[in-house]
C-alpha positions in Angstrom: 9.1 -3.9 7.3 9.3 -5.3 3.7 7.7 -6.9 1.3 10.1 -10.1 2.1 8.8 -9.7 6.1 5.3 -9.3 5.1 5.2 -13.0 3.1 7.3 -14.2 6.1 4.5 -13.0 8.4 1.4 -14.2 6.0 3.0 -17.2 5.6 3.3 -18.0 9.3 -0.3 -16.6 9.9 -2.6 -18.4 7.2 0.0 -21.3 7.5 0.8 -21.3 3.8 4.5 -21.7 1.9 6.6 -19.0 1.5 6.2 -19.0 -1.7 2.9 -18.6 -2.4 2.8 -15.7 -0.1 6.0 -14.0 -1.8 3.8 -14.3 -4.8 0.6 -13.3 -3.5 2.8 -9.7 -2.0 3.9 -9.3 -5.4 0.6 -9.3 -7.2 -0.5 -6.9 -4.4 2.1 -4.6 -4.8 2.1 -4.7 -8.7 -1.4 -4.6 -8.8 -1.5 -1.5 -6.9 1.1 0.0 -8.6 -0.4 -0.3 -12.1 -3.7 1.4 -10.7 -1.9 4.7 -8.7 -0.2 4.4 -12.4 -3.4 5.1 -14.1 -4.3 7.9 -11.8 -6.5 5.7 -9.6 -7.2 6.4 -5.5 -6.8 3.1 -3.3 -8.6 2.9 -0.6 -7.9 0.2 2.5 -10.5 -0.1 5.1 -8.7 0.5 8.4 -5.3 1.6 6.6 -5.6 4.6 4.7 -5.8 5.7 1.2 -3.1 6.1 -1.4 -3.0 8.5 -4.4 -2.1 10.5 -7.2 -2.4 14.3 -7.0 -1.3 16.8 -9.1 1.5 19.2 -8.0 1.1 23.2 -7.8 4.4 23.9 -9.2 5.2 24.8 -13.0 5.6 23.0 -14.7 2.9 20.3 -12.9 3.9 17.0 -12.2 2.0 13.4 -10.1 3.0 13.4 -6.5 1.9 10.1 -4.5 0.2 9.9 -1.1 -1.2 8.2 1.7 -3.6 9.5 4.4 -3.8 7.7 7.3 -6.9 5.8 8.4 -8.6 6.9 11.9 -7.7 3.7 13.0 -3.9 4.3 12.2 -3.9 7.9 13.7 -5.5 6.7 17.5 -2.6 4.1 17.1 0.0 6.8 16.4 -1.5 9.2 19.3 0.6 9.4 21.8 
């Protein structure tokens, strides 16, 4: 899925133009991406969280992740 499917799909759902959900993924996105920028955890109720660790290697570097909600893993279980 991307970020042009996700619009599509809020658009359809809250009944609003395309537009204004293209716009309203883009702040999201952007908005999240300046905060895991900063070093900052995200956390979505029902989603998961996204990060910024450190790595163990030398020299260090930021690694990005995402844990799954509980919600997400039943979902996943086969």
């Amino acid at each position: 899925m991307t970020k042009k499917d996700l619009a599509l799909r809020i658009s359809e759902k809250l009944g609003v133009e395309k537009k204004l959900a293209r716009e309203a993924v883009d702040t999201l996105f952007t908005a999240m991406s300046e905060s895991m920028a900063q070093g900052n955890r995200i956390e979505i109720g029902g989603f998961g969280v996204l990060g910024v660790k450190d790595t163990r290697h030398v020299p260090s570097r930021k690694k990005s992740y995402y844990r799954a909600s509980a919600r997400i893993k039943r979902a996943l279980a086969y």
